[in-house]
PyMOL commands that place a pseudoatom at each C-alpha (Angstrom):
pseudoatom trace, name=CA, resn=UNK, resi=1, chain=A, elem=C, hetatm=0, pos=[165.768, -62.362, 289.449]
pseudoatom trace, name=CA, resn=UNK, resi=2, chain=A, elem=C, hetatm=0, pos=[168.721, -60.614, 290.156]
pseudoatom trace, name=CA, resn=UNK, resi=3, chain=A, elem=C, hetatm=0, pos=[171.028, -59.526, 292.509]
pseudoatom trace, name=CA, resn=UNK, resi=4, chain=A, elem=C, hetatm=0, pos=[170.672, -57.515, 295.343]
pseudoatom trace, name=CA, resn=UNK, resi=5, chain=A, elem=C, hetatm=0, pos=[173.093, -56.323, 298.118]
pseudoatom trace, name=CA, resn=UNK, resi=6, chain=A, elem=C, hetatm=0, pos=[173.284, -53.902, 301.289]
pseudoatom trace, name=CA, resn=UNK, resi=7, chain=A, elem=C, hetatm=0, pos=[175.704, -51.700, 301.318]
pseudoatom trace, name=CA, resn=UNK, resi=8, chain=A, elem=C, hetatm=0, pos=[176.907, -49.565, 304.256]
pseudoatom trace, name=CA, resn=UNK, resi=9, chain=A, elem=C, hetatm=0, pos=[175.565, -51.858, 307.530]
pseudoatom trace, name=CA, resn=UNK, resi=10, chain=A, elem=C, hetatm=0, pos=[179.068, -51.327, 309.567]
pseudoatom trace, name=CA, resn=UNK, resi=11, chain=A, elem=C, hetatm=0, pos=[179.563, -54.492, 310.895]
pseudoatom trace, name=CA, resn=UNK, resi=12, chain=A, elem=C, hetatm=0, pos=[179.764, -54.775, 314.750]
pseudoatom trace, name=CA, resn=UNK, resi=13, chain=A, elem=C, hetatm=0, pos=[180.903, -57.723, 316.615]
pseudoatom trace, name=CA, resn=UNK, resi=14, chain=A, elem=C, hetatm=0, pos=[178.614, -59.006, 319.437]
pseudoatom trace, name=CA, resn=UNK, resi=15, chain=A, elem=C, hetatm=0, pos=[180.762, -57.675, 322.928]
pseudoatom trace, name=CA, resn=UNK, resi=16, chain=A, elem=C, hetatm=0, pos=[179.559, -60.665, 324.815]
pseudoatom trace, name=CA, resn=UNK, resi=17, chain=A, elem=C, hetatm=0, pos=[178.264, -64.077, 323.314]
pseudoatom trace, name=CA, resn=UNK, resi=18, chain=A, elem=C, hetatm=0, pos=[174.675, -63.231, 323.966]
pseudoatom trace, name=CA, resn=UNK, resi=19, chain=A, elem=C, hetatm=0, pos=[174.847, -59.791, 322.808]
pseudoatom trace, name=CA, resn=UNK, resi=20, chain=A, elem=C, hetatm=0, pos=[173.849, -60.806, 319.391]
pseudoatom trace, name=CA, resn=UNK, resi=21, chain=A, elem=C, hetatm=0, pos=[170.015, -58.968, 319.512]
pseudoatom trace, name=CA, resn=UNK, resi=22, chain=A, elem=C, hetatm=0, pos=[171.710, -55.871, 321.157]
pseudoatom trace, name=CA, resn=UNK, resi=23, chain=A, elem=C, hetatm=0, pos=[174.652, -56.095, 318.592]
pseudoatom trace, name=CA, resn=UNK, resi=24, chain=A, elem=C, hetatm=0, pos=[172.313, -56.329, 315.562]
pseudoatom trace, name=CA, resn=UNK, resi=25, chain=A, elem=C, hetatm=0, pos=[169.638, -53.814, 316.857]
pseudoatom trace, name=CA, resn=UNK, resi=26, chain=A, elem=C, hetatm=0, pos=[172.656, -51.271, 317.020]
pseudoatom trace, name=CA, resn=UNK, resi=27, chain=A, elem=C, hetatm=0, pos=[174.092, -51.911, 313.674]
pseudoatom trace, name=CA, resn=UNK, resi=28, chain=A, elem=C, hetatm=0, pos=[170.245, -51.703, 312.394]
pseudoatom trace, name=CA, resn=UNK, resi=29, chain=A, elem=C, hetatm=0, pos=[169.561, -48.461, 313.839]
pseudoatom trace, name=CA, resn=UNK, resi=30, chain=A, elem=C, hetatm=0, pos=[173.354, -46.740, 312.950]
pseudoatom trace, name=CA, resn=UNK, resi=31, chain=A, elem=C, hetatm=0, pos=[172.404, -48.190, 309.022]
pseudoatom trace, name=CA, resn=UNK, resi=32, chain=A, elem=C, hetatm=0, pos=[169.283, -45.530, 308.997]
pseudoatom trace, name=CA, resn=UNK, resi=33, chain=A, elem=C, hetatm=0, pos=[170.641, -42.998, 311.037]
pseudoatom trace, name=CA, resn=UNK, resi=34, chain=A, elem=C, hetatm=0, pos=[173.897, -43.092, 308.064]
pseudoatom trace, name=CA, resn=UNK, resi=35, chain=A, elem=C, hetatm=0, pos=[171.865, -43.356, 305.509]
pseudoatom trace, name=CA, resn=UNK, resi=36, chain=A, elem=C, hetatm=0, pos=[169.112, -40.246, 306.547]
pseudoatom trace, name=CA, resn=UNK, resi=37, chain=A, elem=C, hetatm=0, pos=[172.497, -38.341, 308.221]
pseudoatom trace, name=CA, resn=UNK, resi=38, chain=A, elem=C, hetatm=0, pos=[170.934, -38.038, 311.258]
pseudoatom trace, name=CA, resn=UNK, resi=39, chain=A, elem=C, hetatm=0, pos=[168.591, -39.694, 314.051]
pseudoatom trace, name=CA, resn=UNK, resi=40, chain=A, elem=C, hetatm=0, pos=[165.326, -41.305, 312.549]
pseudoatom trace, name=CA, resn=UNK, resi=41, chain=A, elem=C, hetatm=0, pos=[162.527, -40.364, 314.658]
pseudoatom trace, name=CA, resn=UNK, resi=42, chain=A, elem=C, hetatm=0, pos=[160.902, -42.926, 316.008]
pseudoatom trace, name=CA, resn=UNK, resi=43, chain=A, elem=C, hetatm=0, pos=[163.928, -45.182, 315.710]
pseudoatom trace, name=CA, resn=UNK, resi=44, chain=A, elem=C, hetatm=0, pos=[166.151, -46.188, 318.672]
pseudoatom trace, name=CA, resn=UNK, resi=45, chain=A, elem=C, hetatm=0, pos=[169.238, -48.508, 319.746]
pseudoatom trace, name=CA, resn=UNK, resi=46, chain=A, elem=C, hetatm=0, pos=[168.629, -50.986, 322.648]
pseudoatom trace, name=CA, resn=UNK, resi=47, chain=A, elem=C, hetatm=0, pos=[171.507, -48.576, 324.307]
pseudoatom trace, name=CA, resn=UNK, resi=48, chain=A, elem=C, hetatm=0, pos=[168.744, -46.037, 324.923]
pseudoatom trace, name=CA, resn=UNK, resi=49, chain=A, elem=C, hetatm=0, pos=[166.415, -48.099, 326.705]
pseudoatom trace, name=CA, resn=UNK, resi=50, chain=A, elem=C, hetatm=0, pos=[166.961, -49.083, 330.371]
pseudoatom trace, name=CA, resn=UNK, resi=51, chain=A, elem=C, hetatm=0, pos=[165.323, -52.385, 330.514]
pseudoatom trace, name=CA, resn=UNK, resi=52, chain=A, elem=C, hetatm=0, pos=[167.514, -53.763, 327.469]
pseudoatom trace, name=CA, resn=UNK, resi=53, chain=A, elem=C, hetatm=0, pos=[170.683, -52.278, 328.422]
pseudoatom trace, name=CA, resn=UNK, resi=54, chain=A, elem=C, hetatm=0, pos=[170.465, -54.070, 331.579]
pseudoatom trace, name=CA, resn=UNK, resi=55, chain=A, elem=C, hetatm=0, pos=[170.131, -57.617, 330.139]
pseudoatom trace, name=CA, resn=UNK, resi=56, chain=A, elem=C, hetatm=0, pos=[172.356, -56.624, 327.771]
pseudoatom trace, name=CA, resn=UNK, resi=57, chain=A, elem=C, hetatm=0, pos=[175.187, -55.933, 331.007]
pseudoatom trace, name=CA, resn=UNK, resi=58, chain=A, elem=C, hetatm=0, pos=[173.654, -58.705, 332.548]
pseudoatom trace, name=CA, resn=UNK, resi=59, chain=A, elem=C, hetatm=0, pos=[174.896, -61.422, 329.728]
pseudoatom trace, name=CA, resn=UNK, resi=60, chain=A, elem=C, hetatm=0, pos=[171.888, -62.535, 328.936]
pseudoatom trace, name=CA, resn=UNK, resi=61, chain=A, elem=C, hetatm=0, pos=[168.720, -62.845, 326.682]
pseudoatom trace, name=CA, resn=UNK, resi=62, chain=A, elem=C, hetatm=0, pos=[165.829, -61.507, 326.237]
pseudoatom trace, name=CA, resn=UNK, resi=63, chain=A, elem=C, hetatm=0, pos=[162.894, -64.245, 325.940]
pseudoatom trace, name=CA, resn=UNK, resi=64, chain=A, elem=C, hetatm=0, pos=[161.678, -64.438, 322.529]
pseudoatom trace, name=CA, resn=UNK, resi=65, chain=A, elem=C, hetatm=0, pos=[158.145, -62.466, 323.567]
pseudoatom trace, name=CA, resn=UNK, resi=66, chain=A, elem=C, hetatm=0, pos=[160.625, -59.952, 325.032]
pseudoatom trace, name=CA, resn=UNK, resi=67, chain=A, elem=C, hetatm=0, pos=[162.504, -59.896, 321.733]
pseudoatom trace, name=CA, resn=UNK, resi=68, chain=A, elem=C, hetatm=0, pos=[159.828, -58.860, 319.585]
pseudoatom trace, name=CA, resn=UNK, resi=69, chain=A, elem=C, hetatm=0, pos=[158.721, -56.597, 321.671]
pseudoatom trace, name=CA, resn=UNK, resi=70, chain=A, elem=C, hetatm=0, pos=[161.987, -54.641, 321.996]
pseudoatom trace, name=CA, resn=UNK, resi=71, chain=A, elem=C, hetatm=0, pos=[162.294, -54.401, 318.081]
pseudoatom trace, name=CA, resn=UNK, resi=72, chain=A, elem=C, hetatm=0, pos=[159.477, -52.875, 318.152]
pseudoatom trace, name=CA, resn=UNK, resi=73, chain=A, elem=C, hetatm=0, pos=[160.102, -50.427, 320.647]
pseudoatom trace, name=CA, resn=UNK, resi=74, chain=A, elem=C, hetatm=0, pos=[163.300, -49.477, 319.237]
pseudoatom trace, name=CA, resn=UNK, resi=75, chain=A, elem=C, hetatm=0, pos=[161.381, -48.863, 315.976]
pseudoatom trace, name=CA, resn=UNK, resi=76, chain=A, elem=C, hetatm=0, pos=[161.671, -52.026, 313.645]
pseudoatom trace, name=CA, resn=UNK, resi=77, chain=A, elem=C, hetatm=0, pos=[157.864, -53.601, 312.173]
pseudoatom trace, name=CA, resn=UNK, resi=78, chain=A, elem=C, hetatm=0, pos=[157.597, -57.193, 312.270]
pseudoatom trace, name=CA, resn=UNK, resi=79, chain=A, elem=C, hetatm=0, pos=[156.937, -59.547, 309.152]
pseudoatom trace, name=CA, resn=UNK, resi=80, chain=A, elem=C, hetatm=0, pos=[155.356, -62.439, 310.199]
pseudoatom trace, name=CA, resn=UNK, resi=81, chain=A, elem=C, hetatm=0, pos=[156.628, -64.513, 306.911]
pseudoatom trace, name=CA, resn=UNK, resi=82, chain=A, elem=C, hetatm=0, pos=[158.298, -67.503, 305.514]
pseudoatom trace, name=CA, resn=UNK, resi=83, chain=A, elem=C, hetatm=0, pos=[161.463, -66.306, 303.684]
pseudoatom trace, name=CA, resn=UNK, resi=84, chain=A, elem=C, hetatm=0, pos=[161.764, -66.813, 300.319]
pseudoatom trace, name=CA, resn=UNK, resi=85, chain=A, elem=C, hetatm=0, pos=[164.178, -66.032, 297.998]
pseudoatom trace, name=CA, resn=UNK, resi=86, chain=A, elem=C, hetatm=0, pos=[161.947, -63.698, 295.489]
pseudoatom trace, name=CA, resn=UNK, resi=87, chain=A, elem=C, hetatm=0, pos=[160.350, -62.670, 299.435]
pseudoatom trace, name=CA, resn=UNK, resi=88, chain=A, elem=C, hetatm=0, pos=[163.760, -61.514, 300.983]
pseudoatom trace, name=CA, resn=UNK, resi=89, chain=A, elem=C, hetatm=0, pos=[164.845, -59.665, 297.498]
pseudoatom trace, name=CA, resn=UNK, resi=90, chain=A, elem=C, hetatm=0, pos=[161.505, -57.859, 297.307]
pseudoatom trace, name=CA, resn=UNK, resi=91, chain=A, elem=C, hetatm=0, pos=[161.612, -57.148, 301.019]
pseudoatom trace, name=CA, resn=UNK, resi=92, chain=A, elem=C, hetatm=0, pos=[165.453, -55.758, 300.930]
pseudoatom trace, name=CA, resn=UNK, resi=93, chain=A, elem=C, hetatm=0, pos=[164.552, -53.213, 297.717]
pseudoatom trace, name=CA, resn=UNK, resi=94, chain=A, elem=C, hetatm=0, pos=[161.644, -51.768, 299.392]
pseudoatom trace, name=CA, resn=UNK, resi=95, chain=A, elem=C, hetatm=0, pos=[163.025, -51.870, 303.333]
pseudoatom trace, name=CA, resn=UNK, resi=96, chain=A, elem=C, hetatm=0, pos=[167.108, -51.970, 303.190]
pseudoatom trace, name=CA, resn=UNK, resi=97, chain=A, elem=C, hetatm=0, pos=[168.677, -54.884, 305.331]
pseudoatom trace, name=CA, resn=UNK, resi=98, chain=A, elem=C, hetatm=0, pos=[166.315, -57.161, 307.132]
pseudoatom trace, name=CA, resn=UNK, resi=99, chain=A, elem=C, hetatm=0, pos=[166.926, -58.132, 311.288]
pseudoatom trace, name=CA, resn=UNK, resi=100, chain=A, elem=C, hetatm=0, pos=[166.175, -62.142, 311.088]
pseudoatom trace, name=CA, resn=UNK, resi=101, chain=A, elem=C, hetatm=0, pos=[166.019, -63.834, 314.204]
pseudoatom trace, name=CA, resn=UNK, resi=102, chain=A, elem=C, hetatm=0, pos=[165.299, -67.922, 315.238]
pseudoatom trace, name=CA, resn=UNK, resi=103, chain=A, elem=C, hetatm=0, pos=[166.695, -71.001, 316.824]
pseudoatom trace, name=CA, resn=UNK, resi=104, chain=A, elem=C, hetatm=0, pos=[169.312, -72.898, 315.692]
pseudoatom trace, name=CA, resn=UNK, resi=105, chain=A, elem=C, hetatm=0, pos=[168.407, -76.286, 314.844]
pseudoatom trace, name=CA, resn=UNK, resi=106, chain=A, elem=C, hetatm=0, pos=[165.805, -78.029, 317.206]
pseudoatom trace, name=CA, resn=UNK, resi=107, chain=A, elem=C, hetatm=0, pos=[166.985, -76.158, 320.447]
pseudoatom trace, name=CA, resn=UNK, resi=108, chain=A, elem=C, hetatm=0, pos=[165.924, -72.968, 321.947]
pseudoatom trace, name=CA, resn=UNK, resi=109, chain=A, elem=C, hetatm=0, pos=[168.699, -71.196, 321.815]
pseudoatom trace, name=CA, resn=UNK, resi=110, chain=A, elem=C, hetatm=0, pos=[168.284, -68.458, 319.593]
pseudoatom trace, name=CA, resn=UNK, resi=111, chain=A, elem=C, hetatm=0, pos=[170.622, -66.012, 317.302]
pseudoatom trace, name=CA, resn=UNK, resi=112, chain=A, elem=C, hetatm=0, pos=[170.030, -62.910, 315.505]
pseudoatom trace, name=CA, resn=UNK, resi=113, chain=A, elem=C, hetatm=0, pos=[171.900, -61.578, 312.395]
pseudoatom trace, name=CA, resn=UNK, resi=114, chain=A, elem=C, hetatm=0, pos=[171.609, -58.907, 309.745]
pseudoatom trace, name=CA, resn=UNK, resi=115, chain=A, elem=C, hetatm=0, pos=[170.356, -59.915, 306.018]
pseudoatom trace, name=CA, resn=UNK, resi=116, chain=A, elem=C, hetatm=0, pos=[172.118, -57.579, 303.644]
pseudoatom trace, name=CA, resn=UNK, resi=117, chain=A, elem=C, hetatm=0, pos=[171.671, -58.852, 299.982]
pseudoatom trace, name=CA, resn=UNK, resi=118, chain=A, elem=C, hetatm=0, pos=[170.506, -61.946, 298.502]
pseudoatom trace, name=CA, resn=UNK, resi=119, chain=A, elem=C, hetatm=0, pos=[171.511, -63.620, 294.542]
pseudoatom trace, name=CA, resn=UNK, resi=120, chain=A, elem=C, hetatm=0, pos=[168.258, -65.429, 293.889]
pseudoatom trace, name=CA, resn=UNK, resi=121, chain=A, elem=C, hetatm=0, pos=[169.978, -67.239, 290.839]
pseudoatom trace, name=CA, resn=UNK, resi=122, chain=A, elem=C, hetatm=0, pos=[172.136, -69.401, 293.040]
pseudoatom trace, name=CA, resn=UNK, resi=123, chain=A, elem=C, hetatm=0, pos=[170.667, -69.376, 296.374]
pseudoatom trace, name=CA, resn=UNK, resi=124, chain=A, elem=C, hetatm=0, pos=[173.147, -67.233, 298.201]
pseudoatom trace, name=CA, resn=UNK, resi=125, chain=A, elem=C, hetatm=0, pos=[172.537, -65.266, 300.672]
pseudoatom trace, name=CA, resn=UNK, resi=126, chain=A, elem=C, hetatm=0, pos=[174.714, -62.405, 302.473]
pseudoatom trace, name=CA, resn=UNK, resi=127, chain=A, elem=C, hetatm=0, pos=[174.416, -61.928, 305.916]
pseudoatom trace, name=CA, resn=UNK, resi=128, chain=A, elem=C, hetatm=0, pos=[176.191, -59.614, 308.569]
pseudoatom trace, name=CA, resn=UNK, resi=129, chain=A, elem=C, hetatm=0, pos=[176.383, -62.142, 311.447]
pseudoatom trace, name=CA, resn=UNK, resi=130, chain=A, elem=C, hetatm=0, pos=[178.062, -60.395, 314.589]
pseudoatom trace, name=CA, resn=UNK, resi=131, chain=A, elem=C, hetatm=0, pos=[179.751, -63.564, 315.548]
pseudoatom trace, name=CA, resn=UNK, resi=132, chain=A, elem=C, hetatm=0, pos=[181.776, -63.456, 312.251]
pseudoatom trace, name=CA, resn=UNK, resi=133, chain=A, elem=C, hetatm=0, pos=[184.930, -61.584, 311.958]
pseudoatom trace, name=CA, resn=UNK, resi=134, chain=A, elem=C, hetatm=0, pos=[183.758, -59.714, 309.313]
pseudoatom trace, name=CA, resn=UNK, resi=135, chain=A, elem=C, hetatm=0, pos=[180.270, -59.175, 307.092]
pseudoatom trace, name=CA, resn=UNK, resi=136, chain=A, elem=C, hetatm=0, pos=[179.236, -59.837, 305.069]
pseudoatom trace, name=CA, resn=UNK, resi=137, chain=A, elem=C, hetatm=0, pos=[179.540, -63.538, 304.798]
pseudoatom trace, name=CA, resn=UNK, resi=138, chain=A, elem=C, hetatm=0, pos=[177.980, -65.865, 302.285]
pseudoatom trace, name=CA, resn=UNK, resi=139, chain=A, elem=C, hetatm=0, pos=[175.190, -68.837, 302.924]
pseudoatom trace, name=CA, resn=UNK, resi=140, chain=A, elem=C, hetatm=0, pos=[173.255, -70.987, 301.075]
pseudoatom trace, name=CA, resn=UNK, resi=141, chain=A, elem=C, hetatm=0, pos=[169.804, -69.981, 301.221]
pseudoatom trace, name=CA, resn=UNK, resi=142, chain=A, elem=C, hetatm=0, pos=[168.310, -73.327, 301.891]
pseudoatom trace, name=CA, resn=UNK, resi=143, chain=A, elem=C, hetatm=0, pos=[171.066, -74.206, 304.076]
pseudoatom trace, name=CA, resn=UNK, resi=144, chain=A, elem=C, hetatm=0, pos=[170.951, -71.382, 305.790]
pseudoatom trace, name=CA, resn=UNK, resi=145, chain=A, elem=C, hetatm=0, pos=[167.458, -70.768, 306.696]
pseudoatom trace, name=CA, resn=UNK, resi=146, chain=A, elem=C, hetatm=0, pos=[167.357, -74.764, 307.155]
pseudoatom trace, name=CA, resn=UNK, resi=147, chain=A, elem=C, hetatm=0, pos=[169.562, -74.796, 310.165]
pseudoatom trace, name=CA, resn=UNK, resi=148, chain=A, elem=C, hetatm=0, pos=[168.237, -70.942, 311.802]
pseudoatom trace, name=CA, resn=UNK, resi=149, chain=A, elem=C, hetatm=0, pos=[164.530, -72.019, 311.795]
pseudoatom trace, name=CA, resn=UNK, resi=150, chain=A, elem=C, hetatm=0, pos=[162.032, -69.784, 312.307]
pseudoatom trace, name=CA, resn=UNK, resi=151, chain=A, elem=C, hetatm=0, pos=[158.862, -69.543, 314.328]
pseudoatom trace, name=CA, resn=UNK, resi=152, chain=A, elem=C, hetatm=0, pos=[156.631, -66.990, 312.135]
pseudoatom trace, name=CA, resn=UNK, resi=153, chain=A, elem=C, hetatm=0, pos=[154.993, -65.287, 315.363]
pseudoatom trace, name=CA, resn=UNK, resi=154, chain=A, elem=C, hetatm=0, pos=[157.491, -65.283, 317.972]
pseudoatom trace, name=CA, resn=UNK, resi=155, chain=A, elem=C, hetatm=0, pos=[160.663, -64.157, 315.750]
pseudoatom trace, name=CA, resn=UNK, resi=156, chain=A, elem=C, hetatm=0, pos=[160.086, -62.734, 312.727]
pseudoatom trace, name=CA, resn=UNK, resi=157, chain=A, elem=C, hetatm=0, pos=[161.975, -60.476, 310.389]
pseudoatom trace, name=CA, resn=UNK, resi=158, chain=A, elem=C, hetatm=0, pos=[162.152, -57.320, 311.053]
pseudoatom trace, name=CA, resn=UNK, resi=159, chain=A, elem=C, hetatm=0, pos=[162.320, -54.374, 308.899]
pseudoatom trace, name=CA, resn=UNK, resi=160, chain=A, elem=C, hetatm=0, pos=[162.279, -50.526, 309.658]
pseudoatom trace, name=CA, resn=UNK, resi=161, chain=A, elem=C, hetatm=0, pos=[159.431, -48.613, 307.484]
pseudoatom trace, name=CA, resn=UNK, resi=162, chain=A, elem=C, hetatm=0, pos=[159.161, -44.474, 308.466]
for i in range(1, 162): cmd.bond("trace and resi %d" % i, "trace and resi %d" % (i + 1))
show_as sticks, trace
zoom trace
């Protein structure tokens, strides 16, 4: 399978170091809104809404319940899936970049990045991760998804479908 890749997610870097949902939800929505040249109804940044603008001034997270429940709200649809590789190329053609969230390692604390492309021949993926410099950066698939594991109901993928 071949080679996919993202282009045009302006990369963002997380203002705070647990601004990484609010960072990500912004550079989500600011992808569609470039790509349609202008606002997407029914899609929103976290900016817009008072509840996550105060956590996000407040330094802190949102629980992951509260997480997947704020996609939502700001427009995203959750898929409750294993990723894959031929899953995450399929999902990118037909959606555009995909909002991944889960826990690194075995502890709770969470992160939440941007998947922009994926080379299903040798297991790379690209990611925009707003604690990097600059996006996108390259991972190992396996690696990757290894060490950010995620809990199919709580934190899915997210994906925005008008």
């Amino acid at each position: 399978m071949p080679t996919i890749q993202i282009n045009g997610v302006v990369h963002q870097r997380q203002l705070n170091r647990r601004a990484c949902w609010y960072t990500c939800l912004q550079m989500a929505v600011r992808y569609f809104e470039s790509q349609a040249q202008a606002s997407v109804s029914g899609l929103s940044g976290p900016e817009h809404f008072s509840n996550m603008q105060a956590r996000f001034a407040a330094g802190s997270n949102p629980s992951w319940a509260e997480w997947r429940e704020w996609a939502q709200q700001c427009g995203f649809t959750a898929l409750n899936l294993t990723p894959t590789p031929i899953g995450i190329h399929s999902f990118l053609s037909q959606h555009g970049p995909i909002i991944y969230s889960g826990t690194w390692g075995y502890s709770f604390d969470g992160h939440v990045v941007i998947v922009t492309g994926i080379n299903t021949d040798t297991d790379t993926l690209y990611v925009d991760d707003p604690l990097e410099a600059g996006a996108p950066v390259t991972k190992n698939m396996t690696t990757y998804f290894g060490n950010l594991r995620q809990t199919l109901w709580e934190n899915p993928l997210f994906v925005y479908q008008p």
